[in-house]
KOLKE-86464 format. One record per atom (N, C-alpha, C): residue in three letters; atom name; z negated, x, y negated. Coordinates in steps of 0.1 Angstrom, whole numbers, padded with zeros to 4 digits. Example, Ala and Ser with C-alpha at 12.3 -4.5 7.8 and 13.67 -1.06 7.14 Angstrom:
REM residues 2
<pt resn="ALA" name="N" zz="-0078" xx="0132" yy="0057"/>
<pt resn="ALA" name="CA" zz="-0078" xx="0123" yy="0045"/>
<pt resn="ALA" name="C" zz="-0078" xx="0132" yy="0033"/>
<pt resn="SER" name="N" zz="-0071" xx="0128" yy="0022"/>
<pt resn="SER" name="CA" zz="-0071" xx="0137" yy="0011"/>
<pt resn="SER" name="C" zz="-0079" xx="0129" yy="0000"/>
END
This chain:
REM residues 106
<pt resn="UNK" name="N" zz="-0018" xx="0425" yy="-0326"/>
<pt resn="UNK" name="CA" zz="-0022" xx="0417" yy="-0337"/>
<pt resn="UNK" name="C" zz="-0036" xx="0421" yy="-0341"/>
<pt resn="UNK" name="N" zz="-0035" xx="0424" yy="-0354"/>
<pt resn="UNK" name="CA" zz="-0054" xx="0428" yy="-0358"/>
<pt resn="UNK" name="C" zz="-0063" xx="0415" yy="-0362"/>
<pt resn="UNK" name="N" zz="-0071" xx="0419" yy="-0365"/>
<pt resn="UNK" name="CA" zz="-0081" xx="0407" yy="-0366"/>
<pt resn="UNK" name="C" zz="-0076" xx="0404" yy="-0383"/>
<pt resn="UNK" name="N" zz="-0079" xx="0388" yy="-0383"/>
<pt resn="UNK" name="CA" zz="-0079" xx="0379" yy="-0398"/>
<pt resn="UNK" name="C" zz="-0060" xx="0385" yy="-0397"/>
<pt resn="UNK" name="N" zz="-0046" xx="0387" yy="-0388"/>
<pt resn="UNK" name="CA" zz="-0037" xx="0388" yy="-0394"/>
<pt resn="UNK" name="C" zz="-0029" xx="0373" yy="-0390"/>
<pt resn="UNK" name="N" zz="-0025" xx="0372" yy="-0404"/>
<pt resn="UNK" name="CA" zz="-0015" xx="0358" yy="-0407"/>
<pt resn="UNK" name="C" zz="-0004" xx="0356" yy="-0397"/>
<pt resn="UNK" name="N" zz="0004" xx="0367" yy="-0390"/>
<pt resn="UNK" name="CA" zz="0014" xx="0367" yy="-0382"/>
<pt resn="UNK" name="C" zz="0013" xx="0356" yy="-0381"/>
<pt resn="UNK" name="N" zz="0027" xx="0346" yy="-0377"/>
<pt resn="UNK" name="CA" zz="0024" xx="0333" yy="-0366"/>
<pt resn="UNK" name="C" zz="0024" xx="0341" yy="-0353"/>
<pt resn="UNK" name="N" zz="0020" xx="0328" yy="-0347"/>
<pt resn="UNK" name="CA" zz="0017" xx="0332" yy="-0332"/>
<pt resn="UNK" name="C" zz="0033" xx="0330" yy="-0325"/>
<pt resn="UNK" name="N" zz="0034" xx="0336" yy="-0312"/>
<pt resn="UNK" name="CA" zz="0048" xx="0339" yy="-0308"/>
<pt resn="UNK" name="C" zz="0058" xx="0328" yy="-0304"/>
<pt resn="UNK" name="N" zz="0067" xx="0324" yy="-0305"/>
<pt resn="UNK" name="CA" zz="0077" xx="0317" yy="-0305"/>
<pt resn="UNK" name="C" zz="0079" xx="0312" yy="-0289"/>
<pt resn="UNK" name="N" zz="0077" xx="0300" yy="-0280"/>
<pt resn="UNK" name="CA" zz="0076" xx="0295" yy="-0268"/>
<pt resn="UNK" name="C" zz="0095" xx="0295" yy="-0267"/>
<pt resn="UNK" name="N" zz="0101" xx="0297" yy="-0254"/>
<pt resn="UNK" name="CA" zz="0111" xx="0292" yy="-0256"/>
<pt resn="UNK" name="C" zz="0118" xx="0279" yy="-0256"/>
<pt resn="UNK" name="N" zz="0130" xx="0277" yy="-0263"/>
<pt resn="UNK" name="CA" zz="0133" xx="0265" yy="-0267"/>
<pt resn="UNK" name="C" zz="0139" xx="0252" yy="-0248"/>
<pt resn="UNK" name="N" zz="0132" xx="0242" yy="-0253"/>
<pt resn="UNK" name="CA" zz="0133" xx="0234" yy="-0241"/>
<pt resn="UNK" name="C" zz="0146" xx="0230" yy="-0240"/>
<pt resn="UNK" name="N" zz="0155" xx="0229" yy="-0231"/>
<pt resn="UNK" name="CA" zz="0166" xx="0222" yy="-0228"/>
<pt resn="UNK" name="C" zz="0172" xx="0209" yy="-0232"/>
<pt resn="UNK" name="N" zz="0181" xx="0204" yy="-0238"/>
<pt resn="UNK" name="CA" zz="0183" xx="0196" yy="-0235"/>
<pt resn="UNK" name="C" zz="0182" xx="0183" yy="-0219"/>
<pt resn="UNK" name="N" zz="0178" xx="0171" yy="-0218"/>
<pt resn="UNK" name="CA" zz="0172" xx="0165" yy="-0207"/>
<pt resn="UNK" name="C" zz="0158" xx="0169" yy="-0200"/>
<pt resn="UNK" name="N" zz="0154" xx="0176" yy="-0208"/>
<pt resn="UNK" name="CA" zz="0143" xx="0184" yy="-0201"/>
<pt resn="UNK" name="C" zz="0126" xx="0182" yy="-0207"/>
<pt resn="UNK" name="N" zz="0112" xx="0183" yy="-0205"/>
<pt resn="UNK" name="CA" zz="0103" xx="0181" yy="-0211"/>
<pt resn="UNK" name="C" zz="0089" xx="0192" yy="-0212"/>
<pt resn="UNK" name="N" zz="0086" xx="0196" yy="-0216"/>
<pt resn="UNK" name="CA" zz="0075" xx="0208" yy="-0214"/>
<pt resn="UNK" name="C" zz="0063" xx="0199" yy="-0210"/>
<pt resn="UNK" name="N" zz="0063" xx="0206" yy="-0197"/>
<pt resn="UNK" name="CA" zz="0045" xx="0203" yy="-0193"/>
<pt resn="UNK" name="C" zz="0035" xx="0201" yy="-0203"/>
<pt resn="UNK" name="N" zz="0021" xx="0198" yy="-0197"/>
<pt resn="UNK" name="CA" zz="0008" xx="0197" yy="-0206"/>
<pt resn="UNK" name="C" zz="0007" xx="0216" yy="-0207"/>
<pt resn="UNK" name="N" zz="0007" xx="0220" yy="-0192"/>
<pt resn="UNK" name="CA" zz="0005" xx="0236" yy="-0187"/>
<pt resn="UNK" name="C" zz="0018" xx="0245" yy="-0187"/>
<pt resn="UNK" name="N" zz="0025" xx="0241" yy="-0203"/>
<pt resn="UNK" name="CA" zz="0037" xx="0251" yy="-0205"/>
<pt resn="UNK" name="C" zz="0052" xx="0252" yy="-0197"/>
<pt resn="UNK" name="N" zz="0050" xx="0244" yy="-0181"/>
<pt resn="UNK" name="CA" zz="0062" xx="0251" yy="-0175"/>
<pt resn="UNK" name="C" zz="0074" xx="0237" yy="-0181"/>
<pt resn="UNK" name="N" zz="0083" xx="0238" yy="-0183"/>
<pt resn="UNK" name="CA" zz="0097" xx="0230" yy="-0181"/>
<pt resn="UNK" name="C" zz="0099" xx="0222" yy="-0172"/>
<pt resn="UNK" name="N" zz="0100" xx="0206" yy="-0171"/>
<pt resn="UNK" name="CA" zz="0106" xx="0201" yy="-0160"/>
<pt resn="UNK" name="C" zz="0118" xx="0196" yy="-0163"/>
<pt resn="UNK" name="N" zz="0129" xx="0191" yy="-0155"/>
<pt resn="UNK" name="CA" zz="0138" xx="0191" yy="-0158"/>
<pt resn="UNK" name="C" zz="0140" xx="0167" yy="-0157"/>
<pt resn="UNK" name="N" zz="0142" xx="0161" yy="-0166"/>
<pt resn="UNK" name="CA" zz="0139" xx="0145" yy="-0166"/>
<pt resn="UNK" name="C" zz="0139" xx="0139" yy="-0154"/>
<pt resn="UNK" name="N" zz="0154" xx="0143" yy="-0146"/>
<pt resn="UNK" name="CA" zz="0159" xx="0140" yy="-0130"/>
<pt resn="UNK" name="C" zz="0146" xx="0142" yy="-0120"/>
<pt resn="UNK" name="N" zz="0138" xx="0150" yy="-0123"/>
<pt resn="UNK" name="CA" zz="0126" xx="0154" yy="-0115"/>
<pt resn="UNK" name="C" zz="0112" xx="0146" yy="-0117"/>
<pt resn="UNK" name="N" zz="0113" xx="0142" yy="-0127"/>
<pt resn="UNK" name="CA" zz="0100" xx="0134" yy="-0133"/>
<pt resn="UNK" name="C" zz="0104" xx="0121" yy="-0129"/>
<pt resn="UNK" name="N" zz="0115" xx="0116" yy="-0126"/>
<pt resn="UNK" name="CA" zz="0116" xx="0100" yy="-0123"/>
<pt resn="UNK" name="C" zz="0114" xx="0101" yy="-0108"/>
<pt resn="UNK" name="N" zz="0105" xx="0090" yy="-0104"/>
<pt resn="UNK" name="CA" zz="0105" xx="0088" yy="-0086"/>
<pt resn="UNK" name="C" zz="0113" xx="0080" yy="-0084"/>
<pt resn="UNK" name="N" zz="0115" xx="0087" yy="-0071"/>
<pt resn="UNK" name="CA" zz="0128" xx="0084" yy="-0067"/>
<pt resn="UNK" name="C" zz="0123" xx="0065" yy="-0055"/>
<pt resn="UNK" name="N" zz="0134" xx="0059" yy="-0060"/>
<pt resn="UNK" name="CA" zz="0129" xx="0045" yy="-0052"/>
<pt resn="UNK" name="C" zz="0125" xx="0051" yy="-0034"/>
<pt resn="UNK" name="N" zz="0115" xx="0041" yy="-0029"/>
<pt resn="UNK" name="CA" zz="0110" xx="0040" yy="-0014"/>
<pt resn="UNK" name="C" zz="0120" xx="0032" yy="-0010"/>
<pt resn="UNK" name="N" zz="0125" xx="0036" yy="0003"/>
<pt resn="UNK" name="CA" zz="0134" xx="0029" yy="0010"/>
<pt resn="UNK" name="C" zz="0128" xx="0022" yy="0021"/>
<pt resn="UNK" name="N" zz="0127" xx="0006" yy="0021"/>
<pt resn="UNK" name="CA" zz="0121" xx="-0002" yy="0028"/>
<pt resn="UNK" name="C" zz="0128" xx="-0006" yy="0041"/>
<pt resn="UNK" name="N" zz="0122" xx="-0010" yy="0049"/>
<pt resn="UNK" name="CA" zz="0131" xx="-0010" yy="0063"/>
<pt resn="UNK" name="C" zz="0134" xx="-0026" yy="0065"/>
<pt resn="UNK" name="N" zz="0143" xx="-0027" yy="0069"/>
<pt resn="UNK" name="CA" zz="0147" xx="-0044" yy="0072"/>
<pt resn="UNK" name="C" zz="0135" xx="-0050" yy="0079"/>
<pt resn="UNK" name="N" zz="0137" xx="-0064" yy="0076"/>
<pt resn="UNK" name="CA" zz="0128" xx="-0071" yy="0086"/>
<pt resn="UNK" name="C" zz="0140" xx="-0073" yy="0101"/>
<pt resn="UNK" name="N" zz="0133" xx="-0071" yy="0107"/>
<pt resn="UNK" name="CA" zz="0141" xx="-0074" yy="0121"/>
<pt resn="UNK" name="C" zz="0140" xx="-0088" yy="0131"/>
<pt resn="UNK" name="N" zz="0126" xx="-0096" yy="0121"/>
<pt resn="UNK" name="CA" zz="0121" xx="-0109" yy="0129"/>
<pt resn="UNK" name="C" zz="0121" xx="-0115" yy="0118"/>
<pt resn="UNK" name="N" zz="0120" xx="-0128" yy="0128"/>
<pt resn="UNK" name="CA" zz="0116" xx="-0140" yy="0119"/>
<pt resn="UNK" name="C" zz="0100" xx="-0143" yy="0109"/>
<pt resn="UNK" name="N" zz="0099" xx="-0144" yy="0099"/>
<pt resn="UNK" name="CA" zz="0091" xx="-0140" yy="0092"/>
<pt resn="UNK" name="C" zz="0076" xx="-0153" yy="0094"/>
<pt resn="UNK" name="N" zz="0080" xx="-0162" yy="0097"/>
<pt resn="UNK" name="CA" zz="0073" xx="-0175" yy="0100"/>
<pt resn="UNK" name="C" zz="0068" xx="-0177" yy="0116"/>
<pt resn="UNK" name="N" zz="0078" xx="-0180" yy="0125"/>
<pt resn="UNK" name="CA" zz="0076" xx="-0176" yy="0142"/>
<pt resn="UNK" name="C" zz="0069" xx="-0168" yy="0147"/>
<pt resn="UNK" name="N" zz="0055" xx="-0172" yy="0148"/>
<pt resn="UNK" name="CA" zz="0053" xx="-0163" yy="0158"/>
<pt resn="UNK" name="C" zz="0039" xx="-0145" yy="0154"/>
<pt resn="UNK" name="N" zz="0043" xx="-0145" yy="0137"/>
<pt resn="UNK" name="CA" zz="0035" xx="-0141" yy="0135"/>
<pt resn="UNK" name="C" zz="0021" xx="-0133" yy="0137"/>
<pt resn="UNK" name="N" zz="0014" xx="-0147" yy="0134"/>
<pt resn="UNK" name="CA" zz="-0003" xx="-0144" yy="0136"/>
<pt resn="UNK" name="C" zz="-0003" xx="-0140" yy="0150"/>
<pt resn="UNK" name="N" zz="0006" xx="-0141" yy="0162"/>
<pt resn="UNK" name="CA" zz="0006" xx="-0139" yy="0180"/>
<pt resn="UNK" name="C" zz="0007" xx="-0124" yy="0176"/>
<pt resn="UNK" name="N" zz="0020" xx="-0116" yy="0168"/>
<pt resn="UNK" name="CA" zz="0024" xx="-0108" yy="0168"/>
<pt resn="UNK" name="C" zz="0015" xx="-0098" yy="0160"/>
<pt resn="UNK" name="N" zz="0006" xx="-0104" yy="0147"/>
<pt resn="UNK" name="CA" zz="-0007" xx="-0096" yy="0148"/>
<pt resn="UNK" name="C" zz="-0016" xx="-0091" yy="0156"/>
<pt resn="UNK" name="N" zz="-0026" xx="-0102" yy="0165"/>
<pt resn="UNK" name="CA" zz="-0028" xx="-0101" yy="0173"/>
<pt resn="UNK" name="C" zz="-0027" xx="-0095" yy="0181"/>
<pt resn="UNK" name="N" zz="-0014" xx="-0091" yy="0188"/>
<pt resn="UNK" name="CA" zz="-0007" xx="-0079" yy="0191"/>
<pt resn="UNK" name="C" zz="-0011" xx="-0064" yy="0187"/>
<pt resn="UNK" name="N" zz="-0006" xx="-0068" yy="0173"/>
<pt resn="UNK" name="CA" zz="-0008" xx="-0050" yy="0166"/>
<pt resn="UNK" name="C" zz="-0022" xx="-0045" yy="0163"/>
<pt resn="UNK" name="N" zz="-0037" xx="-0056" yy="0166"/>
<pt resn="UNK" name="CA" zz="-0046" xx="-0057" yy="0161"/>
<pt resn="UNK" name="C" zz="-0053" xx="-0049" yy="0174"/>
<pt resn="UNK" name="N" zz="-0043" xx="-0052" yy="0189"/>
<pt resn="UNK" name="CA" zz="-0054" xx="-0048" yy="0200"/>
<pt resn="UNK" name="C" zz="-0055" xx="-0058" yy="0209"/>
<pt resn="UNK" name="N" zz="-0057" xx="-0072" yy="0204"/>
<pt resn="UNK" name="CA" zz="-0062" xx="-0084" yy="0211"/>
<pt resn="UNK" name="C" zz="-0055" xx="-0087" yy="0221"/>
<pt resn="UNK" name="N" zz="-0041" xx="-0084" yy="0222"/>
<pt resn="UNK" name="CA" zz="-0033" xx="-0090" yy="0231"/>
<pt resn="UNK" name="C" zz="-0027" xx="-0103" yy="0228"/>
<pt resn="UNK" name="N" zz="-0030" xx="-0112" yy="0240"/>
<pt resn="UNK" name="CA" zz="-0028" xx="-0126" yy="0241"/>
<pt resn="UNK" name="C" zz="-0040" xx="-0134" yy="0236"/>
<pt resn="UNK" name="N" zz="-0051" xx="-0126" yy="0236"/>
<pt resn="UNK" name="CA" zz="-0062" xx="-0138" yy="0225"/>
<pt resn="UNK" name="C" zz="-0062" xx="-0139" yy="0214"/>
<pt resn="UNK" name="N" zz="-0049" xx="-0150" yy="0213"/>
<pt resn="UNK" name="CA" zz="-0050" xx="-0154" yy="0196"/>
<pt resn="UNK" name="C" zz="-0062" xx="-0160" yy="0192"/>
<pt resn="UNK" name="N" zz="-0066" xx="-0168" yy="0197"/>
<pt resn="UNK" name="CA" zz="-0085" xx="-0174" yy="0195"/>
<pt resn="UNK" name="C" zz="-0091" xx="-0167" yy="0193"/>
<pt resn="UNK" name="N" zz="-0091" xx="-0156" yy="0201"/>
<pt resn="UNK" name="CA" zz="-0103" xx="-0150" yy="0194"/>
<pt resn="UNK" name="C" zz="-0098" xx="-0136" yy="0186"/>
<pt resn="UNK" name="N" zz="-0092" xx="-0134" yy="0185"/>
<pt resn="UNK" name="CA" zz="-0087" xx="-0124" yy="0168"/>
<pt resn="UNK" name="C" zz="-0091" xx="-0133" yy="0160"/>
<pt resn="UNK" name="N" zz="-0087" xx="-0150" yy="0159"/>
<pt resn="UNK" name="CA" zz="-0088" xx="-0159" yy="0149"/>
<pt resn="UNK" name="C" zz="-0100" xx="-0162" yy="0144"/>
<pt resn="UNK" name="N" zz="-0109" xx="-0160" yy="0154"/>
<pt resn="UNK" name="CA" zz="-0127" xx="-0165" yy="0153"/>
<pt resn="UNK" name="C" zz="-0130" xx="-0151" yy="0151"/>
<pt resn="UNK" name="N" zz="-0125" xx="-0135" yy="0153"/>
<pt resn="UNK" name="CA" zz="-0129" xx="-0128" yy="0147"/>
<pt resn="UNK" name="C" zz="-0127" xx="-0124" yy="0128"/>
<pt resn="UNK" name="N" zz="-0113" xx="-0134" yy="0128"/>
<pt resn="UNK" name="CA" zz="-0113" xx="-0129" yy="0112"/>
<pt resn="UNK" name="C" zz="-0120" xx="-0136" yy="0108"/>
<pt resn="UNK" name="N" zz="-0125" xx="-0149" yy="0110"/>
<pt resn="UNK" name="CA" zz="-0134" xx="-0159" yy="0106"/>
<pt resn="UNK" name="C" zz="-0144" xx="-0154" yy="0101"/>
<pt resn="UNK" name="N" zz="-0149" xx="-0150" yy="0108"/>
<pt resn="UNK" name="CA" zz="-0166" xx="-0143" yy="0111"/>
<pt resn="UNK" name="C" zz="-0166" xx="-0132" yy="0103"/>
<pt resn="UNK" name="N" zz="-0156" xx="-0119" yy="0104"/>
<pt resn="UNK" name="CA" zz="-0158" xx="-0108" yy="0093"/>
<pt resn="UNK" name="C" zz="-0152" xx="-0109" yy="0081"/>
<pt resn="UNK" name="N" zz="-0148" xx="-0123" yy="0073"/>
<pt resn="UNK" name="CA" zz="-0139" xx="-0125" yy="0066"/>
<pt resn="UNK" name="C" zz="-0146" xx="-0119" yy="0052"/>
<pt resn="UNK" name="N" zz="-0160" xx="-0119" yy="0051"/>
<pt resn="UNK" name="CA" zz="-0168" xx="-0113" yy="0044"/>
<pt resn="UNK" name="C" zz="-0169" xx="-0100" yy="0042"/>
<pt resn="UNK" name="N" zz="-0171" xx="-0092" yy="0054"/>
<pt resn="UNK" name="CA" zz="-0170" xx="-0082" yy="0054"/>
<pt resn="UNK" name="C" zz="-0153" xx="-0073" yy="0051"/>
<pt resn="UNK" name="N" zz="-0146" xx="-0080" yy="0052"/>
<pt resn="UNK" name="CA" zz="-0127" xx="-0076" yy="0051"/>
<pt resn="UNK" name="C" zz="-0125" xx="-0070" yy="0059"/>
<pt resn="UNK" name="N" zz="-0128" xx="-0064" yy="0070"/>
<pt resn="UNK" name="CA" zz="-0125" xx="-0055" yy="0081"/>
<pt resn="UNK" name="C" zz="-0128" xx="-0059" yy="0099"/>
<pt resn="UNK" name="N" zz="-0122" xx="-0058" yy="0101"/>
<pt resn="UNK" name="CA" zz="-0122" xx="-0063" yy="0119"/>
<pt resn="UNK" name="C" zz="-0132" xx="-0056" yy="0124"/>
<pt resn="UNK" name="N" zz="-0139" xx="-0056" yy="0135"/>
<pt resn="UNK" name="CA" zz="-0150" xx="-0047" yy="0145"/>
<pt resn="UNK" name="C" zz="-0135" xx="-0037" yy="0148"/>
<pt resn="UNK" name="N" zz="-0124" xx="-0034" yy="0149"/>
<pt resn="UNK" name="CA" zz="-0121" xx="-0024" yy="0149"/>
<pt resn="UNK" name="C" zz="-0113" xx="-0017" yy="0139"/>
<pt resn="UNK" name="N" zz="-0117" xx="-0020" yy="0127"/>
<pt resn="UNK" name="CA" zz="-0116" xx="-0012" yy="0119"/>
<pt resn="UNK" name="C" zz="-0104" xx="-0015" yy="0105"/>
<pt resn="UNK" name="N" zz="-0099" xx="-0026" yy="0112"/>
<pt resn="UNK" name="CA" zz="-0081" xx="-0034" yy="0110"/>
<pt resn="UNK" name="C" zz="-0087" xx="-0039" yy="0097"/>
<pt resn="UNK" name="N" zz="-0078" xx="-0041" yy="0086"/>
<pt resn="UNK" name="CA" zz="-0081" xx="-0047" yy="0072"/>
<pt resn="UNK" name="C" zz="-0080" xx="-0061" yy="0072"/>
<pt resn="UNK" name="N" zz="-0087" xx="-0071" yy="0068"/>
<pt resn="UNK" name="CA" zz="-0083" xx="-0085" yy="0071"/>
<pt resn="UNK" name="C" zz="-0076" xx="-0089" yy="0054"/>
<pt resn="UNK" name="N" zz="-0067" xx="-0094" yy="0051"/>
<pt resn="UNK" name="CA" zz="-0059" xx="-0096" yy="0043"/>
<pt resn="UNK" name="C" zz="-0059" xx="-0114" yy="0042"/>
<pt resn="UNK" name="N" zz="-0057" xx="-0119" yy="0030"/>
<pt resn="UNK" name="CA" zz="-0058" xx="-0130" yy="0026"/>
<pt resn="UNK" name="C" zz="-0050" xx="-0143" yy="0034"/>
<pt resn="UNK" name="N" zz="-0036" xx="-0131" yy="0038"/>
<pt resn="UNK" name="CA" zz="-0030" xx="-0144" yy="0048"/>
<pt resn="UNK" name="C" zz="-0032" xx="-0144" yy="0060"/>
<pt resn="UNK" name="N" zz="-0040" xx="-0130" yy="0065"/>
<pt resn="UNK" name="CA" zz="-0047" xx="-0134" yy="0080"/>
<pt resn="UNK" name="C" zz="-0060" xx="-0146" yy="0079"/>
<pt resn="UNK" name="N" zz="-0063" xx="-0148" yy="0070"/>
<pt resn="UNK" name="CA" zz="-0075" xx="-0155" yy="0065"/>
<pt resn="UNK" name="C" zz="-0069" xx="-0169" yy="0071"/>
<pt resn="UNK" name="N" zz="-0057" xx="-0173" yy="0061"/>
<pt resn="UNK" name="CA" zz="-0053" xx="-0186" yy="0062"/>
<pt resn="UNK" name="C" zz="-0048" xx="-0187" yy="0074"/>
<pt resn="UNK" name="N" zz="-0038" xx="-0177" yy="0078"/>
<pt resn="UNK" name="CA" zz="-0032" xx="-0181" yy="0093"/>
<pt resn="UNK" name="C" zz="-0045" xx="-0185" yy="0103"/>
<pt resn="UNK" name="N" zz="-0055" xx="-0178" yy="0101"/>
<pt resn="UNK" name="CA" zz="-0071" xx="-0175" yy="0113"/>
<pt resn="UNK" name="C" zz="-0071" xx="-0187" yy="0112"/>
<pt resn="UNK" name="N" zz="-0075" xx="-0197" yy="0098"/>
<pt resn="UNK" name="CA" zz="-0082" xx="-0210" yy="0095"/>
<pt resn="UNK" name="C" zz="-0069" xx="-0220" yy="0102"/>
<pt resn="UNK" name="N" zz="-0057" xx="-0219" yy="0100"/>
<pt resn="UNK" name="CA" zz="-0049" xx="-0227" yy="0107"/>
<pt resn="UNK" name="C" zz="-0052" xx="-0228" yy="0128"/>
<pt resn="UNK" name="N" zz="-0053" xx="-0215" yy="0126"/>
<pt resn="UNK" name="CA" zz="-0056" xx="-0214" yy="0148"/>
<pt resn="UNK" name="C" zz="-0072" xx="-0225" yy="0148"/>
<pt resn="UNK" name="N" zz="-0076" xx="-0220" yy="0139"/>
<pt resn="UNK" name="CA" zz="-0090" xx="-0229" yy="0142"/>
<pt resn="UNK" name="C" zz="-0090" xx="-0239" yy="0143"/>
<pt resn="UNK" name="N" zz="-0083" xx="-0243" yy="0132"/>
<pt resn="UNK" name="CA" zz="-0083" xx="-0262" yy="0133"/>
<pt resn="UNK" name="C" zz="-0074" xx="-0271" yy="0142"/>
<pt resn="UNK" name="N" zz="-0061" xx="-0262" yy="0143"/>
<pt resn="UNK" name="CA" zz="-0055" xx="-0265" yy="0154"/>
<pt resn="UNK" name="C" zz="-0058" xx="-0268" yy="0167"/>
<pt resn="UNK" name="N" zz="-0073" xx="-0261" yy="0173"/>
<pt resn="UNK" name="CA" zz="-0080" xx="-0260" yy="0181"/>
<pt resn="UNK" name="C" zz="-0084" xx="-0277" yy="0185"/>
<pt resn="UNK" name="N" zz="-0085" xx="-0283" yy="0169"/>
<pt resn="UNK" name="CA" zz="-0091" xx="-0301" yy="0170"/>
<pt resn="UNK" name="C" zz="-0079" xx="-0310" yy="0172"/>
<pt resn="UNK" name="N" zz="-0065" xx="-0308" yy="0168"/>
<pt resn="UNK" name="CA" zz="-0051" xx="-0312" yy="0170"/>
<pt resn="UNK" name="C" zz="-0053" xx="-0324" yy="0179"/>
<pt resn="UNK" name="N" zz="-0051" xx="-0333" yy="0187"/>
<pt resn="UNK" name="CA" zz="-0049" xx="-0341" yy="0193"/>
<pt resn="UNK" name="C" zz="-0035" xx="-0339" yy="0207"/>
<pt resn="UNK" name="N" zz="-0037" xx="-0337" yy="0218"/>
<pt resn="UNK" name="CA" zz="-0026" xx="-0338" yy="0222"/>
<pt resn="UNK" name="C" zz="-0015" xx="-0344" yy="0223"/>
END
């Protein structure tokens, strides 16, 4: 093509039906652009029972629910455990329930 010529410029080929052209020219096909659903795994436990123990658990602590509880307490500011664990809004509340429980009456 010479310089200043009117030609149009060359003809892309025509996209498919179901199909959409990239920003960067290539063809994707629609089936491929949709994500595909996450498949979630059953709960296996009881969702209420037992719980904040079973944190505790996955946290490291073991059997000291007291003190995972006085630890969310304390780092609740910071959002993170001394080991690194995310503190989340309902470990917050569960923590504040071990605490006061602590005053319960027997």
């Amino acid at each position: 093509m010479a310089y200043g010529s009117t030609a149009p410029p060359p003809k892309k080929a025509r996209v498919p039906k179901g199909s959409h052209r990239m920003s960067d020219g290539k063809i994707m096909k629609d089936s491929d652009m949709k994500k595909k659903p996450v498949k979630k795994k059953p709960l296996t436990f009881d969702l209420k029972e037992g719980t904040f123990t079973r944190m505790a658990k996955d946290k490291g602590y073991g059997d000291k629910v007291q003190k995972f509880a006085t630890d969310i307490i304390k780092h609740k500011d910071k959002g993170v455990l001394p080991n690194g664990q995310k503190i989340t809004k309902l470990m917050q509340k569960k923590a504040q329930f071990v605490v006061n429980a602590r005053k319960f009456k027997k």
